[in-house]
matplotlib code that plots the C-alpha trace (Angstrom):
import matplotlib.pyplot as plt

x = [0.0, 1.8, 1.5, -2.3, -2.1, -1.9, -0.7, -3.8, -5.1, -7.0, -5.6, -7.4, -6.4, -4.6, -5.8, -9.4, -8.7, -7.1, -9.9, -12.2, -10.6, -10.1, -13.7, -14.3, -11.5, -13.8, -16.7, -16.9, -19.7, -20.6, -24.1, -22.9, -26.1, -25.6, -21.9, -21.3, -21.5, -19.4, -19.4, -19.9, -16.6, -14.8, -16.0, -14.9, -11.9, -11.1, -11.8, -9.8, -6.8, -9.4, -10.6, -14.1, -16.6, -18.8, -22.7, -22.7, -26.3, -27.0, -29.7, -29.0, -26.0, -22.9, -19.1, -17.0, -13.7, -12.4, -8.6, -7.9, -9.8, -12.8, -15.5, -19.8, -22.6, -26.3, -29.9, -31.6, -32.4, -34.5, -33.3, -29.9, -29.3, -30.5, -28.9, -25.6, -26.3, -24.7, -23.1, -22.6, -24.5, -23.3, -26.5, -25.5, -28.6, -30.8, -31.5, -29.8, -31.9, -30.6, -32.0, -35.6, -35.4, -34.8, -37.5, -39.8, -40.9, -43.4, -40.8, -38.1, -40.3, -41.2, -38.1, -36.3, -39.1, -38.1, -34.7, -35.8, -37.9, -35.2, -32.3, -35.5, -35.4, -31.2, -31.3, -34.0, -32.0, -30.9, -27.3, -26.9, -25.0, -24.3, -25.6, -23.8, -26.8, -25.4, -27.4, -26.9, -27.0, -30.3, -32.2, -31.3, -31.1, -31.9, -28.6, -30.1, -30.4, -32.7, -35.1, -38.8, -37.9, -40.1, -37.1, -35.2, -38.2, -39.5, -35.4, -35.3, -38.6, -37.3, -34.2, -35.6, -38.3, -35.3, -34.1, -36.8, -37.1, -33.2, -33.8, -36.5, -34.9, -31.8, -34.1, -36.4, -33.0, -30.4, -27.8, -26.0, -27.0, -24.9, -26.0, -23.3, -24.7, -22.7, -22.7, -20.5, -17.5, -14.6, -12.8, -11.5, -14.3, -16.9, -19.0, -20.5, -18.0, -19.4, -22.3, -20.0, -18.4, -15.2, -14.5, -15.8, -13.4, -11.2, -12.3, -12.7, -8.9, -8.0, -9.6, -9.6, -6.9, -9.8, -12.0, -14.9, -17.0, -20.9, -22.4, -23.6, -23.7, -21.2, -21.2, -19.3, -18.9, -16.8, -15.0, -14.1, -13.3, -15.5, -13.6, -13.4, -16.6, -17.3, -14.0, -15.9, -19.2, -17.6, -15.5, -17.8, -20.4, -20.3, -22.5, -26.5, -28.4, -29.0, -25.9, -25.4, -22.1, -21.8, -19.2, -17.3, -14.1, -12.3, -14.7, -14.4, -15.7, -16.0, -13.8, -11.2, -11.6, -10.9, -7.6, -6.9, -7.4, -6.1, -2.5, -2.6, -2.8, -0.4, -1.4, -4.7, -6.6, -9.6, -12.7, -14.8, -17.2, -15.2, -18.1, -19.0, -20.9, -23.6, -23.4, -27.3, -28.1, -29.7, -27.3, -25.7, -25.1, -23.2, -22.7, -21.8, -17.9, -17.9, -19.7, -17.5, -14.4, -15.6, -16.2, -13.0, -11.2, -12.3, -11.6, -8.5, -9.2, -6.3, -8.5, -7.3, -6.8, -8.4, -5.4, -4.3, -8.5, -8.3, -4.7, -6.7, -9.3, -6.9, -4.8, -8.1, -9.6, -6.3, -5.8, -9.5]
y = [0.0, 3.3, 6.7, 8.2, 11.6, 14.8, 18.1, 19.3, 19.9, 16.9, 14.0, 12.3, 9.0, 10.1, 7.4, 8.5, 12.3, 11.2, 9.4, 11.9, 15.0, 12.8, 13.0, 16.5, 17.3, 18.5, 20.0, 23.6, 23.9, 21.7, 22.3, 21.1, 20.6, 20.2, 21.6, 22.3, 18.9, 15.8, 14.2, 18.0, 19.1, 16.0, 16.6, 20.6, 19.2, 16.9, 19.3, 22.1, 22.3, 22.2, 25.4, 24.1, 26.6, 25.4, 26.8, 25.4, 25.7, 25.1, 25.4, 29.1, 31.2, 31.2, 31.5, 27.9, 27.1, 23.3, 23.1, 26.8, 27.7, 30.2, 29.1, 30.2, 28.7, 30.0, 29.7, 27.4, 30.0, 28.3, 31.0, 31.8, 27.6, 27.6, 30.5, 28.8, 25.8, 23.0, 20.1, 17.8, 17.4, 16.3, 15.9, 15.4, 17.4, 14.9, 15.0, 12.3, 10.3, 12.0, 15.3, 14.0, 14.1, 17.7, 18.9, 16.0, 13.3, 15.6, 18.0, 15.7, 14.3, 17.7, 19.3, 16.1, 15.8, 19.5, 18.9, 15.7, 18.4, 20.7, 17.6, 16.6, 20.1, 20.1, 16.8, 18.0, 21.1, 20.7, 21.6, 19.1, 15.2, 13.6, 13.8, 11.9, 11.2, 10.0, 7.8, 4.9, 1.2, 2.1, 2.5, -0.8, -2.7, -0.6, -1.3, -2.8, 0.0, 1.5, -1.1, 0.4, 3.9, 6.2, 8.6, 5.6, 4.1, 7.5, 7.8, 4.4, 5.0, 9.0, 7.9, 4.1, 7.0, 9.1, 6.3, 5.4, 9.5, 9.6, 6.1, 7.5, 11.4, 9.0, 7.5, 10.5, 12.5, 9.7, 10.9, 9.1, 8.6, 7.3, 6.4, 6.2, 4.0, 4.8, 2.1, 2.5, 5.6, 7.2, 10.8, 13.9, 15.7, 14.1, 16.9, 15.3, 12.4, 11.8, 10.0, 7.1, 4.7, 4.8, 8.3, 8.2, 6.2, 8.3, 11.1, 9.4, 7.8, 11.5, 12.6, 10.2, 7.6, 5.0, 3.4, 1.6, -0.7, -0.8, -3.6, -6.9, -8.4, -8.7, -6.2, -6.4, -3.7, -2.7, 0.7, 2.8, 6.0, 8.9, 10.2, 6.4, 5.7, 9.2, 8.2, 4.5, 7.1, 8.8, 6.9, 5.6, 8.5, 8.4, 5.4, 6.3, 5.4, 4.9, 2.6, 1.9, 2.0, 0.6, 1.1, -1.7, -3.6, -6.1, -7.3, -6.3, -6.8, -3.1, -4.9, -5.5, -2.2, -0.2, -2.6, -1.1, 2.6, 2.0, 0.7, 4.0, 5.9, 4.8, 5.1, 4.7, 1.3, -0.4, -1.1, -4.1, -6.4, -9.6, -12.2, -14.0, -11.4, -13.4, -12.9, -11.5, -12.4, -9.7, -7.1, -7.5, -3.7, -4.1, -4.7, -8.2, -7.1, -8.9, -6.1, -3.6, -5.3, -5.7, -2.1, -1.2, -3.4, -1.9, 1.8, 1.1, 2.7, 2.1, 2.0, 3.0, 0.1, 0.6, 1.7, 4.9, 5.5, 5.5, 7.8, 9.7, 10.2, 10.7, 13.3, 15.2, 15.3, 16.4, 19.4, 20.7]
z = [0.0, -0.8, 0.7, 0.1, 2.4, 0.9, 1.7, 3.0, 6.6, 6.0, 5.2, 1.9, -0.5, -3.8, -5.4, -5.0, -5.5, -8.8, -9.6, -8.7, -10.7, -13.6, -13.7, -14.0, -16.3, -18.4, -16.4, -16.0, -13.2, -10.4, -8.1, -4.8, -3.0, 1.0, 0.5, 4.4, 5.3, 5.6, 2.2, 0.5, 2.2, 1.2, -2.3, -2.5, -1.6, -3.4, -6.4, -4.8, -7.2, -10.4, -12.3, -12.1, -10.7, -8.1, -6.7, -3.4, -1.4, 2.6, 4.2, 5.3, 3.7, 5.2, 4.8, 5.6, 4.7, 3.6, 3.8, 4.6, 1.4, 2.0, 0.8, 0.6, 0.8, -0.5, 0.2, -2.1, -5.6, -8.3, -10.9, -9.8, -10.1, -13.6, -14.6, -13.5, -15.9, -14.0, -15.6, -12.8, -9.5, -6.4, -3.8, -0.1, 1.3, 3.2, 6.8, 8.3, 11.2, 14.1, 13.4, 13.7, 17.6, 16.9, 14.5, 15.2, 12.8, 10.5, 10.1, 9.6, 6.7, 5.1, 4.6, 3.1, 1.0, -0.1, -0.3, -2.4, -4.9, -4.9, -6.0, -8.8, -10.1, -10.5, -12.0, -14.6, -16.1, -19.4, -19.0, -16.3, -17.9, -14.6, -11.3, -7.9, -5.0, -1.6, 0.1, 3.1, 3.9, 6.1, 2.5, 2.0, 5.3, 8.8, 11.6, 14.9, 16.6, 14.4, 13.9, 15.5, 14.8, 12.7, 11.7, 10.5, 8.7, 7.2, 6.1, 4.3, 2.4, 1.5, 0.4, -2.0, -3.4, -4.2, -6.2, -7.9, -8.9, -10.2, -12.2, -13.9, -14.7, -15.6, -18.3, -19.5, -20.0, -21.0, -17.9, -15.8, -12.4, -9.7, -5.7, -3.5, -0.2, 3.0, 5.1, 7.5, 6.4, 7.5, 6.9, 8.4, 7.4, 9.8, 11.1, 14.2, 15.1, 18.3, 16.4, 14.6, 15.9, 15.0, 15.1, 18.5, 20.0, 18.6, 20.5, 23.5, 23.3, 22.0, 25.2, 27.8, 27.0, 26.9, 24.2, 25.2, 23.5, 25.4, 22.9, 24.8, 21.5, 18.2, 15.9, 12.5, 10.2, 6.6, 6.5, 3.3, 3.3, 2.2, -1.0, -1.8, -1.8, -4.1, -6.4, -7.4, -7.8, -10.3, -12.0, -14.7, -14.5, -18.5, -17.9, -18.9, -16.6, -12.6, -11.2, -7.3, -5.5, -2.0, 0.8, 2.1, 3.2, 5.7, 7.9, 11.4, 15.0, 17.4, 19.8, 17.0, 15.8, 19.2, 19.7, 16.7, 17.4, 20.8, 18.9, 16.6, 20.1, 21.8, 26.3, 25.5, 26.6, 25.5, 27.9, 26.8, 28.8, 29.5, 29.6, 25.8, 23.2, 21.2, 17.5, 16.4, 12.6, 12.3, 12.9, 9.7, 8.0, 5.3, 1.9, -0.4, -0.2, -3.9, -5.7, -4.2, -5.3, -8.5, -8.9, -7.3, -9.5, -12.9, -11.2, -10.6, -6.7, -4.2, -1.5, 2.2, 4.1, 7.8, 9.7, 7.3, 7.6, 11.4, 10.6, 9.2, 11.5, 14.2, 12.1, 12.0, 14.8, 16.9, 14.8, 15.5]

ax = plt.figure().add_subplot(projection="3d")
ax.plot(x, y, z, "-o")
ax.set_aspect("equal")
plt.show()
């Protein structure tokens, strides 16, 4: 595995950054829908050294920065967006489960249904070829913990209807549509890394020298990177018509995983209930690692393996 970090302030794969820019060589405007967030900032910079222009919208308008670059962000503008003639667009505006709790479960509903409207609208404009949809594994297959909850169900059904929207613009217009399925990610860019896994027990080592692991039963995951996952999105988005791209890799157990953050922080020790963990069937979130090897194989991706991910992670979150 060769050296993947760049000279950024956050560390990313080369192999997926070359990748990805290869892909816009020769695109002159991007709409970056939900820009401010994890995947958006991964993908502004990952394009960062291109002379592409980018319209970026948030849900308010504000000034951010990704990698020292200044950057804005604008309300949601019907005309100005078709005015700008996008060729490419990269949707990461969805309302991700937790924020139900906080606007309540009609909300939560009606403004990703708006956000849904607004991606329909984008993907509709004449100028636009391509457009690159994130999604998650929950569309597909809901994690344990989130079996029973509205939010969760009301995500799943918002995001399979998005789908079924995007396959049929895909058709109507003769575009290619790619979803990119997080399962379970990593990166740098993770905007509330309390609420994952791994980049939580990198905090907490970060923090408190000691990673614990509270599950009383097994639970295996795959990790890929963020701009991994968005380089195999994009690397055949010539392709007419709608094409899913899952996250992946090595399996691994949340015990496993914290030995192995706990190694990459060196003092830090790992808290874990002694007696036997039962292995539930179905707490099984994540992809067939076949398909994703497959499509990493005819990218030609050097993927991260899980160490420089948790690096990564690490790298990050210490210089925050």
């Amino acid at each position: 595995m060769g050296v993947h970090e760049m000279s950024w302030s956050i560390p990313l794969n080369r192999s997926a950054v070359d990748i990805f820019t290869k892909a816009f060589e020769k695109v002159s405007r991007v709409l970056v829908l939900g820009g401010t967030g994890w995947f958006g900032r991964t993908a502004l910079g990952m394009l960062a050294n291109m002379d592409v222009k980018t319209h970026i919208v948030a849900s308010c308008s504000r000034e951010f920065s990704v990698n020292g670059v200044p950057l804005k962000a604008k309300n949601w503008d019907q005309l100005e967006i078709a005015r700008f003639e996008p060729e490419i667009v990269l949707d990461f505006a969805y309302l991700t489960v937790g924020k139900a709790e906080e606007l309540g479960i009609d909300r939560f509903i009606q403004v990703n249904r708006e956000l849904s409207e607004k991606l329909f609208f984008a993907a509709r404009l004449p100028s636009v070829r391509s457009v690159l949809s994130v999604s998650s594994g929950a569309s597909v297959r809901l994690p344990l913990a989130m079996k029973g909850q509205p939010a969760a169900e009301a995500y799943a059904r918002g995001k399979q209807n998005i789908a079924a929207q995007l396959e049929r613009i895909a058709v109507e217009r003769e575009i290619s549509v790619r979803v990119a399925r997080a399962w379970s990610v990593t990166g740098g860019h993770v905007q509330r890394p309390r609420e994952y896994a791994l980049s939580g027990m990198v905090l907490d080592g970060l923090e408190h020298g000691l990673i614990s692991v509270h599950a009383d039963y097994l639970v295996h995951r795959r990790y890929l990177a963020v701009e991994d996952l968005l380089a195999l999105a994009v690397a055949h988005s010539h392709v007419i018509g709608l094409t899913f791209v899952d996250s992946g890799g090595p399996l691994i157990e949340l015990r496993a995983l914290a030995q192995l953050i706990s190694t990459a922080l060196p003092g830090t020790r790992v808290l874990a209930k002694k007696e036997p963990r039962r292995m539930l069937q179905d707490d099984s979130y994540f992809a067939d690692e076949a398909v994703l090897k497959s499509q990493t194989a005819s990218s030609e991706l050097d993927p991260l393996d899980l160490g420089a991910q948790i690096r990564n992670v690490i790298v990050s979150l210490q210089s925050r």
